[in-house]
Backbone as a chain_set.jsonl record, in Angstrom:
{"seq": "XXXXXXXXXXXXXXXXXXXXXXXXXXXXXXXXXXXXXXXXXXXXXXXXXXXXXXXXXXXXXXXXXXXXXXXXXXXXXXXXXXXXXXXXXXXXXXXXXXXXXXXXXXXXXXXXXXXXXXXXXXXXXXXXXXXXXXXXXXXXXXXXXXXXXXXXXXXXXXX", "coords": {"N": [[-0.34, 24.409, 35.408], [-2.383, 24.41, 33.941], [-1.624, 26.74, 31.662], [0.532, 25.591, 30.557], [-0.456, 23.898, 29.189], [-2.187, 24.957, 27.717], [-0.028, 26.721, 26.188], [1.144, 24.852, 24.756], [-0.944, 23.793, 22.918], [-1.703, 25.845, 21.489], [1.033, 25.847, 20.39], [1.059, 23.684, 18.916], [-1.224, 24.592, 16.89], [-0.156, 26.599, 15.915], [1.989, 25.443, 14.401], [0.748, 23.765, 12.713], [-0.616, 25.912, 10.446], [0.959, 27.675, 9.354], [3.081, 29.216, 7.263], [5.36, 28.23, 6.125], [5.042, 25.462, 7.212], [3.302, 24.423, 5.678], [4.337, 24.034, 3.014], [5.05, 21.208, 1.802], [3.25, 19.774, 1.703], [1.919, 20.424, -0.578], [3.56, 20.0, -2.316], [3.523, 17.549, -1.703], [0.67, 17.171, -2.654], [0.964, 17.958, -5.605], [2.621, 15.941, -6.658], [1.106, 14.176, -6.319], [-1.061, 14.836, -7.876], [-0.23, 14.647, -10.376], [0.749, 11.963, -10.542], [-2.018, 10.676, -10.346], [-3.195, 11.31, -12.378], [-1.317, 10.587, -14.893], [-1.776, 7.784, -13.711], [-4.619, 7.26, -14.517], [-6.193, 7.447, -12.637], [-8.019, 9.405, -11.966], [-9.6, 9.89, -14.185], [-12.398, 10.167, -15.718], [-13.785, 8.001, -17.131], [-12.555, 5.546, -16.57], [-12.957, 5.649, -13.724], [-15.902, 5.123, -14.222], [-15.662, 2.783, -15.445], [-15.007, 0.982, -13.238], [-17.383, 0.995, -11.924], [-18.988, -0.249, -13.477], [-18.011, -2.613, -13.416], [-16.53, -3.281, -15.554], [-13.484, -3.774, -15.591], [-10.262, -4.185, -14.528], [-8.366, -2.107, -13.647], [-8.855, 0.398, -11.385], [-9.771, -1.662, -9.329], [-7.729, -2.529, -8.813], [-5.663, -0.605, -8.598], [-6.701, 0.598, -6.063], [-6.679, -1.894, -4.437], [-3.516, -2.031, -4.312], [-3.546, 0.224, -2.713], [-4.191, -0.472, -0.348], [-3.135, -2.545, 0.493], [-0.208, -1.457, 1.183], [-1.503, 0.333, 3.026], [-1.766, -1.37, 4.854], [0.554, -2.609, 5.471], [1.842, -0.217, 6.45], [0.635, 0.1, 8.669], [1.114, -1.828, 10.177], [4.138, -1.758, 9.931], [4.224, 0.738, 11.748], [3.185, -0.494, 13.663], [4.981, -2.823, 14.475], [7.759, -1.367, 14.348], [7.428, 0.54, 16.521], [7.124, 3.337, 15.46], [7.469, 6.881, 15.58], [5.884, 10.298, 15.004], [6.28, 13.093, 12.838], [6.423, 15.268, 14.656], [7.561, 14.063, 16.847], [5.657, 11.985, 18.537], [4.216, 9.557, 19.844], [2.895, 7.362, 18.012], [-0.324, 5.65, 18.341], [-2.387, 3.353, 17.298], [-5.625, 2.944, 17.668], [-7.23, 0.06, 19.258], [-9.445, -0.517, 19.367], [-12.637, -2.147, 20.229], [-14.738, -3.469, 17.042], [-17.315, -2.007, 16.643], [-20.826, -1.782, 15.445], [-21.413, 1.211, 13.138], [-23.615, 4.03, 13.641], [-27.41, 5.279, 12.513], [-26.688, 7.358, 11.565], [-23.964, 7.422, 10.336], [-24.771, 5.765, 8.27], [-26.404, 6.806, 6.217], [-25.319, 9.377, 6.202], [-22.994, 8.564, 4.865], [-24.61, 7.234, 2.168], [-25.346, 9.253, 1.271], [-23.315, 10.415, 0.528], [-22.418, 8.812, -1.583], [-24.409, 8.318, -3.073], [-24.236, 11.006, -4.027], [-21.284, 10.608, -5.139], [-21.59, 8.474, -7.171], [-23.468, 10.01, -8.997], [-21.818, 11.702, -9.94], [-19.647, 10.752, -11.086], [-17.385, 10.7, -10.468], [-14.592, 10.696, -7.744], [-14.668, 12.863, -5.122], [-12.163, 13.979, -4.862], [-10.074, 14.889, -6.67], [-10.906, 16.426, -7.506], [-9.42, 18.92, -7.87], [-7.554, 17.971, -9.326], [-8.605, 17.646, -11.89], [-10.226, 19.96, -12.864], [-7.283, 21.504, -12.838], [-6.668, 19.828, -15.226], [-8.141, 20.656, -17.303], [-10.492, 19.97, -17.505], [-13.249, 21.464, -17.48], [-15.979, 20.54, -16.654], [-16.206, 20.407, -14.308], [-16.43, 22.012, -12.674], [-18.556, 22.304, -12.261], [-18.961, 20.23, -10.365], [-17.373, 20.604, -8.218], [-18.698, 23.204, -7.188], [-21.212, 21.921, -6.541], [-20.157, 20.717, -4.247], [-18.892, 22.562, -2.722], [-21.677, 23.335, -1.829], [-22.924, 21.814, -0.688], [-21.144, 21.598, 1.581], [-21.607, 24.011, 2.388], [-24.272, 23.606, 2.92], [-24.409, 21.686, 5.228], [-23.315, 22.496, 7.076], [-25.05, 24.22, 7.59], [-26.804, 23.296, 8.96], [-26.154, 21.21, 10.535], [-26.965, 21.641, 13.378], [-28.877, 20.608, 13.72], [-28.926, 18.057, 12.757], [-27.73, 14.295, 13.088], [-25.06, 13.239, 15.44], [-22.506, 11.377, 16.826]], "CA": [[-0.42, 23.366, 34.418], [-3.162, 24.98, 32.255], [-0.979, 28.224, 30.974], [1.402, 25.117, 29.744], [-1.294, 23.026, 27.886], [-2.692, 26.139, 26.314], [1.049, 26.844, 25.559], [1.373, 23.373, 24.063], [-2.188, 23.708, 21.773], [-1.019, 26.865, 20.423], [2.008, 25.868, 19.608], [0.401, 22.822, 17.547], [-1.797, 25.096, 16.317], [0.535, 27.213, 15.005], [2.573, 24.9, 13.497], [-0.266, 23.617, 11.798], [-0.959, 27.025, 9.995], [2.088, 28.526, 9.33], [2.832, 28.306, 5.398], [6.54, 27.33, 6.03], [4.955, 24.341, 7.289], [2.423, 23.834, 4.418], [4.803, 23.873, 1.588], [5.284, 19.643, 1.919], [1.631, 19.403, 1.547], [1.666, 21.295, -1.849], [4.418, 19.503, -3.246], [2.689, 15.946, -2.163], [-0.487, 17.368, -3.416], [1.158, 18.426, -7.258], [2.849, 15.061, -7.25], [0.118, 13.107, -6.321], [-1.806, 14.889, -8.816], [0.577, 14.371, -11.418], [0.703, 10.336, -10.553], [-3.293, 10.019, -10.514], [-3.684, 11.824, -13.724], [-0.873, 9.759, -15.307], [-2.182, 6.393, -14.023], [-5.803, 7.59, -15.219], [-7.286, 6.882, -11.462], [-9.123, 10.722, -12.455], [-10.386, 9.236, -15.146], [-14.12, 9.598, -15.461], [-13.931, 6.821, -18.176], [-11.85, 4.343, -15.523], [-14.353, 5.176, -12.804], [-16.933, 4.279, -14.928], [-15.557, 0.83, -15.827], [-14.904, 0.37, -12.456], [-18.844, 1.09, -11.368], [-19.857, -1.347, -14.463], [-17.506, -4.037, -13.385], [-15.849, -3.804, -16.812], [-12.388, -3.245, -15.352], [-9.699, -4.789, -12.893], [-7.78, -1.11, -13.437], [-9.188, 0.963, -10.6], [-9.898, -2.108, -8.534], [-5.801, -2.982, -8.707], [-4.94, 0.369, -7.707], [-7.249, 0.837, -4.62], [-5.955, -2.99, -3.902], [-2.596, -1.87, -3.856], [-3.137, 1.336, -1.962], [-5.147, -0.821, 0.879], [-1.536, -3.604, 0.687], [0.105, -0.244, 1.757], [-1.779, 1.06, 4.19], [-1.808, -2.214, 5.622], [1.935, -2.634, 5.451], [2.368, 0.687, 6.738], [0.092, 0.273, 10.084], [2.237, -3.306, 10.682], [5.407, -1.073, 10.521], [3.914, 1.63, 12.677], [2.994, -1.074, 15.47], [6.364, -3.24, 14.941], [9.151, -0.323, 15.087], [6.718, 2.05, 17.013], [7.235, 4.664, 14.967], [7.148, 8.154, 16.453], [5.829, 11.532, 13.925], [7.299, 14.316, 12.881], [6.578, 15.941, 15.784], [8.221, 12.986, 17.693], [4.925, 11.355, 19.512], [4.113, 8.138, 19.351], [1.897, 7.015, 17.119], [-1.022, 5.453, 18.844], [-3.363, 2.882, 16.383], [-6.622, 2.361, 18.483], [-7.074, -1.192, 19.528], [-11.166, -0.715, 20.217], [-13.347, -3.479, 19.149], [-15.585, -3.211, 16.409], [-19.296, -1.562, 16.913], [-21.688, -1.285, 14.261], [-21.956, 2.651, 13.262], [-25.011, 4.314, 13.975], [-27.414, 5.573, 11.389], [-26.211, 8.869, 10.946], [-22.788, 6.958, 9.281], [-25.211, 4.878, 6.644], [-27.545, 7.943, 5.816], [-23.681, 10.399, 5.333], [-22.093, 7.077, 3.11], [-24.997, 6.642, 1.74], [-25.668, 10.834, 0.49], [-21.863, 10.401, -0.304], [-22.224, 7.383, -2.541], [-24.825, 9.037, -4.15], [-23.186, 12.002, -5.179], [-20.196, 9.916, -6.343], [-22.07, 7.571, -8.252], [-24.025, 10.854, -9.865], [-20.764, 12.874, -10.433], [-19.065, 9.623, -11.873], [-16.286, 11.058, -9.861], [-14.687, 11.272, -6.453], [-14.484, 14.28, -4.864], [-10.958, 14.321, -4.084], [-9.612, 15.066, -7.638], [-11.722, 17.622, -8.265], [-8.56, 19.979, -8.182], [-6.883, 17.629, -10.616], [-9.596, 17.46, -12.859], [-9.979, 21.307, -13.38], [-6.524, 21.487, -13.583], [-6.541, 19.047, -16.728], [-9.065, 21.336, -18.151], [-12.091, 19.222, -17.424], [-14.337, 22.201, -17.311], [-17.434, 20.581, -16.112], [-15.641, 19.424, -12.758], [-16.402, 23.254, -12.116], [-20.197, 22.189, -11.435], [-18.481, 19.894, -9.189], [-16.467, 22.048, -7.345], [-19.661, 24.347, -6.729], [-21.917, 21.667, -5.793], [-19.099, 20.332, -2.923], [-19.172, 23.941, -1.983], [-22.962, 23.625, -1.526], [-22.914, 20.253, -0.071], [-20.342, 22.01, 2.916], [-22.241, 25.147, 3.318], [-25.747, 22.942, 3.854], [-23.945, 20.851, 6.261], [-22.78, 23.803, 8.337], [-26.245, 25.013, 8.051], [-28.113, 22.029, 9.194], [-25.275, 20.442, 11.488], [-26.955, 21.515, 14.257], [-30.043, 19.222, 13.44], [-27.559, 15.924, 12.513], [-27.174, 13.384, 14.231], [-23.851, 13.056, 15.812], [-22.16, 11.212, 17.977]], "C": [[-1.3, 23.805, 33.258], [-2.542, 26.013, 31.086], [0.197, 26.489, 30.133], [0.621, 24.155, 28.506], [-1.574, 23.903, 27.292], [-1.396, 26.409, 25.755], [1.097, 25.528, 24.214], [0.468, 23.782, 22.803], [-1.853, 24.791, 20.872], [0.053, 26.692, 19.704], [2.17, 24.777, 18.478], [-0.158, 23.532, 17.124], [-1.381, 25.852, 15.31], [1.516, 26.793, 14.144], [1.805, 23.951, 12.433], [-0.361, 24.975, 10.496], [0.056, 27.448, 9.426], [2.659, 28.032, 8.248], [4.126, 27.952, 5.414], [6.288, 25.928, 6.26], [4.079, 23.418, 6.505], [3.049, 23.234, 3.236], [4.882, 22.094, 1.338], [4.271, 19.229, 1.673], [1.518, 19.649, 0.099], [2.058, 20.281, -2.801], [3.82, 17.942, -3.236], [1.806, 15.919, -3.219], [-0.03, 17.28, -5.542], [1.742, 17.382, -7.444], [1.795, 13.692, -7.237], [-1.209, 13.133, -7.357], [-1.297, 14.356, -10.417], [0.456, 12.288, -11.894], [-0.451, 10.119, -10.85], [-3.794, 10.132, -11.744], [-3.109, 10.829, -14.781], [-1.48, 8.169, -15.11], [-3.844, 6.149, -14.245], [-6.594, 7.281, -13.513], [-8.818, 8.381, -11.246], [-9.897, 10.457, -13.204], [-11.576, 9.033, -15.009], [-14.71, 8.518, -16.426], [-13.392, 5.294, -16.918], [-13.001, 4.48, -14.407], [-15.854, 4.354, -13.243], [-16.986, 2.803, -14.954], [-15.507, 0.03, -14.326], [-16.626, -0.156, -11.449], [-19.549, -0.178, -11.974], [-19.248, -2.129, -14.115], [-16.88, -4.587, -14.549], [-14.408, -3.936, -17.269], [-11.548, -3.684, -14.308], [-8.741, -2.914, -12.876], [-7.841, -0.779, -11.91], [-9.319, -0.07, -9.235], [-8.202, -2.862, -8.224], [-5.274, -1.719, -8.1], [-5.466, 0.338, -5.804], [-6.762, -0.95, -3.775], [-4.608, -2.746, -3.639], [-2.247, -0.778, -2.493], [-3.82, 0.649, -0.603], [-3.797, -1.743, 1.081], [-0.42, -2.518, 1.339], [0.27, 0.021, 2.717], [-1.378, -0.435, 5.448], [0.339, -2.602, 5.88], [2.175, -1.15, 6.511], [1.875, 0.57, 8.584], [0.996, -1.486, 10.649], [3.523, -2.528, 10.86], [5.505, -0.406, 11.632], [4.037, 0.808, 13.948], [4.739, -1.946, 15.663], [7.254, -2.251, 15.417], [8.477, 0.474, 15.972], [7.292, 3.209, 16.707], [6.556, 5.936, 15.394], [6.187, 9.235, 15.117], [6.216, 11.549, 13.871], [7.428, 14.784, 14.041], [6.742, 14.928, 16.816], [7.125, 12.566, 18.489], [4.765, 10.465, 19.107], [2.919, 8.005, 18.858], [0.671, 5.945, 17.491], [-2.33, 4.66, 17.873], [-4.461, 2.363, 17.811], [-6.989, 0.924, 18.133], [-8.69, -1.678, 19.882], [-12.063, -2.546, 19.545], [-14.524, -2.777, 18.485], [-16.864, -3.292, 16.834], [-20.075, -1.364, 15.279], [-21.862, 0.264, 14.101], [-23.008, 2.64, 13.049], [-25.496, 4.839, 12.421], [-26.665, 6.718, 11.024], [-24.65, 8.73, 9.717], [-23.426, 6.483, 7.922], [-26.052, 6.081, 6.212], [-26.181, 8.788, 5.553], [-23.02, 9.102, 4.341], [-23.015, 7.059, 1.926], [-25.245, 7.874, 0.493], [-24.359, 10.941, -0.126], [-21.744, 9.81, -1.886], [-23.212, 8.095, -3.523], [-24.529, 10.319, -4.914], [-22.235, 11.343, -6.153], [-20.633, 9.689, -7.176], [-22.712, 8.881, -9.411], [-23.048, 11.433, -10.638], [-20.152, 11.91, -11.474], [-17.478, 9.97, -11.261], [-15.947, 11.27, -8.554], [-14.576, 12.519, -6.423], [-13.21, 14.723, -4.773], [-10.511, 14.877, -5.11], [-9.942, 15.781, -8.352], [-11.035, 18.759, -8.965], [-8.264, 19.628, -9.073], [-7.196, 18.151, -11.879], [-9.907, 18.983, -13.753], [-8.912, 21.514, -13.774], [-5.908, 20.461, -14.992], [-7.242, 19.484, -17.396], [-10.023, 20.756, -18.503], [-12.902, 20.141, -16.567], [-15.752, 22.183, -16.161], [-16.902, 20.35, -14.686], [-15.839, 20.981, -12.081], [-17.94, 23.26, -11.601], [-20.175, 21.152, -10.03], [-17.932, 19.961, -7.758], [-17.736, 22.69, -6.2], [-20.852, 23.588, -5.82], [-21.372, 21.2, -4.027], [-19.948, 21.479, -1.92], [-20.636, 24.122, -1.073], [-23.537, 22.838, -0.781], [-22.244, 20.95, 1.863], [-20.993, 23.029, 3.688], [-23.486, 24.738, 4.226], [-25.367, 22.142, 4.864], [-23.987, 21.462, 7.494], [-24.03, 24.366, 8.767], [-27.122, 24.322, 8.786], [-27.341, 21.224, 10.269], [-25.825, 20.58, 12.419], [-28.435, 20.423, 14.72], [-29.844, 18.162, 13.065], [-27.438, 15.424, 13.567], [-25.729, 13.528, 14.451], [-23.476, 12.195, 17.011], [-21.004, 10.87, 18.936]], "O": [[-1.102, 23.662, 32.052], [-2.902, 26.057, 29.909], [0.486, 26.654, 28.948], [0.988, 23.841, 27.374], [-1.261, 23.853, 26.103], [-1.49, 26.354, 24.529], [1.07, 25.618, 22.987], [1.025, 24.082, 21.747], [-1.738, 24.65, 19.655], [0.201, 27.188, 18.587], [2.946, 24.779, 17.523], [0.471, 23.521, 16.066], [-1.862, 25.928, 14.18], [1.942, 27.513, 13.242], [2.356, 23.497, 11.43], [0.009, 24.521, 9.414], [-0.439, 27.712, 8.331], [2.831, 26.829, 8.05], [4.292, 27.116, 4.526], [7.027, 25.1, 5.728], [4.022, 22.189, 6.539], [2.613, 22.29, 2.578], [4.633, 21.91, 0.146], [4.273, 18.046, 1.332], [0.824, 18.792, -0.449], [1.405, 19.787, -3.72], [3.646, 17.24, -4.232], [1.818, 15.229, -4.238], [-0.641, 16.686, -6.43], [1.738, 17.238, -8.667], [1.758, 12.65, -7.892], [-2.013, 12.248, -7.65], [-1.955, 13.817, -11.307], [0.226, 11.654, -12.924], [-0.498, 9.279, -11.749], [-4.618, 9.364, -12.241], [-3.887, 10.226, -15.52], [-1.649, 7.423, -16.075], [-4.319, 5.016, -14.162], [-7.737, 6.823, -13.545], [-9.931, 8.372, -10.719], [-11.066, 10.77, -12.979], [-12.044, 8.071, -14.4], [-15.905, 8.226, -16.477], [-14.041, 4.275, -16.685], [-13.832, 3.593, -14.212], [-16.53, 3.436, -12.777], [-17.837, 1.962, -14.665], [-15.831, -1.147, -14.164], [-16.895, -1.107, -10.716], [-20.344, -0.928, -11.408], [-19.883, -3.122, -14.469], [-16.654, -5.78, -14.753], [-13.973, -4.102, -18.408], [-11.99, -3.612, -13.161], [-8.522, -2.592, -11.708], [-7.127, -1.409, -11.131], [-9.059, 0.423, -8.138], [-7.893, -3.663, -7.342], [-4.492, -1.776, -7.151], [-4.832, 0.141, -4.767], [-6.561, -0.999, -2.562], [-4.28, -3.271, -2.575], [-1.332, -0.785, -1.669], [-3.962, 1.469, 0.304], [-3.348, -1.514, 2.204], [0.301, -3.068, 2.17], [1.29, 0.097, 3.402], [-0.854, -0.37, 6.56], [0.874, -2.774, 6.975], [2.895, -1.389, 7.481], [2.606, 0.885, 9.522], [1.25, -1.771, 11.819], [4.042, -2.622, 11.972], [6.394, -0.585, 12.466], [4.666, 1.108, 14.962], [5.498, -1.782, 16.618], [7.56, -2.156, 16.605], [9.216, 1.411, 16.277], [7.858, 3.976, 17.486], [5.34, 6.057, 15.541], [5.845, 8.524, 14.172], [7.105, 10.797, 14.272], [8.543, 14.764, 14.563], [5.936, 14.993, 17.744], [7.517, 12.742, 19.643], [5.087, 10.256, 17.937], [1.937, 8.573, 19.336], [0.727, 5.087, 16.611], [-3.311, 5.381, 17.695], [-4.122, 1.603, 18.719], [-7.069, 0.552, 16.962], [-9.084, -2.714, 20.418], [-11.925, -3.497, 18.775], [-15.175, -1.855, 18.976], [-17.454, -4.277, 17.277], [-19.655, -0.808, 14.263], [-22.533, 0.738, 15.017], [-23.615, 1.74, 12.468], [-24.761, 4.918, 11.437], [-26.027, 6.747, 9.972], [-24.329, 9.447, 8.77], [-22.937, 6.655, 6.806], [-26.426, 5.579, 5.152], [-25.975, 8.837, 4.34], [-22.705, 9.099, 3.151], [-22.543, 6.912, 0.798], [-25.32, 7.677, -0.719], [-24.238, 11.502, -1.216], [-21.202, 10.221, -2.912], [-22.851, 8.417, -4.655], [-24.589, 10.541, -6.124], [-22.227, 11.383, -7.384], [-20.417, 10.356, -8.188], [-22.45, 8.736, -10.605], [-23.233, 11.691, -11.827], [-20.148, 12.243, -12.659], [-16.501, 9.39, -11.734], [-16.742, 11.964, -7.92], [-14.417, 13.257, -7.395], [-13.069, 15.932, -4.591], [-10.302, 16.01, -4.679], [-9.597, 15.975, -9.518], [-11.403, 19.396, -9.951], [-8.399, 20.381, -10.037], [-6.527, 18.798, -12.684], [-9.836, 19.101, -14.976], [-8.865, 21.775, -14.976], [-4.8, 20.546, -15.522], [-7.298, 18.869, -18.46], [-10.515, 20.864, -19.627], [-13.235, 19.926, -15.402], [-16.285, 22.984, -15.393], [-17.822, 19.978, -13.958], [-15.387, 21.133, -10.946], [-18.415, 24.021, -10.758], [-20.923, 21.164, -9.053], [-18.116, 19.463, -6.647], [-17.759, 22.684, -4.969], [-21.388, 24.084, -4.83], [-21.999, 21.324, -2.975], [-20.844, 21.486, -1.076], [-20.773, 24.762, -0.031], [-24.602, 23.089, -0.218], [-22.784, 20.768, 2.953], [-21.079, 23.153, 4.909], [-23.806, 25.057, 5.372], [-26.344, 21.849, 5.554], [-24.48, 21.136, 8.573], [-24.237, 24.869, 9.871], [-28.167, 24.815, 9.209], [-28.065, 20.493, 10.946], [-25.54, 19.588, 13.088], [-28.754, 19.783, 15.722], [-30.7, 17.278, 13.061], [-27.144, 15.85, 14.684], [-25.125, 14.009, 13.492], [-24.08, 12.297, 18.079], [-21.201, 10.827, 20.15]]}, "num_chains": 1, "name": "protein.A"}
């Protein structure tokens, strides 16, 4: 039984990895960049308004994309929708706990970056590729943000 689970993990593993199976990722990625740029949600002017409260923009999108998700996890549990890789799709049913600190002390080092950068992190690619330069001090601090993590992870809380 173990030679078939390690069979199994490898063979997720490798279909994870394997750039025939990346390309779908790419193409989300370049249209999803394309859409965020177009409906300004990159926008370090729209984040802004949305921080000052001078703006329903940003707070209409992330409202729609939460009408969505929520739509989408009601489909998932009605049809029980399987993957790709045909398993069933499994929404945990736990009851709500308060997270520990180690969640409000990482939200909280998060939030403060955001709020400093005036930008999420996620769009960082966009953002360079629109030839917003400075998003390259962005980029670098991420970078620096991931390496100190890695360096210090073993002194974090976790749990």
């Amino acid at each position: 039984m173990a030679t078939g689970t390690a069979q199994s993990a490898a063979t997720q593993s490798s279909l994870a990895t394997r750039p025939e199976r990346l390309w779908p990722y790419a193409v989300i990625g370049i249209v999803l960049g394309i859409v965020f740029t177009r409906s300004e949600v990159v926008s370090w002017f729209r984040i802004q308004e949305m921080f000052r409260f001078q703006s329903f923009h940003m707070y209409g999108i992330i409202g729609s994309a939460v009408a969505v998700g929520a739509v989408g996890v009601w489909l998932i549990k009605r049809f029980e929708i399987r993957s790709v890789t045909n398993h069933p799709m499994r929404i945990p049913t736990d009851r709500f706990e308060v997270p520990g600190y180690q969640y409000w002390l990482g939200g909280t080092a998060f939030g403060l970056g955001w709020g400093l950068l005036g930008a999420c992190p996620g769009p960082i690619y966009v953002l360079i590729g629109n030839g917003v330069t400075v998003m390259f001090v962005a980029f670098l601090s991420a970078l620096v943000g991931v390496w100190t993590y890695g360096a210090m992870r073993h002194r974090l809380p976790h749990s």
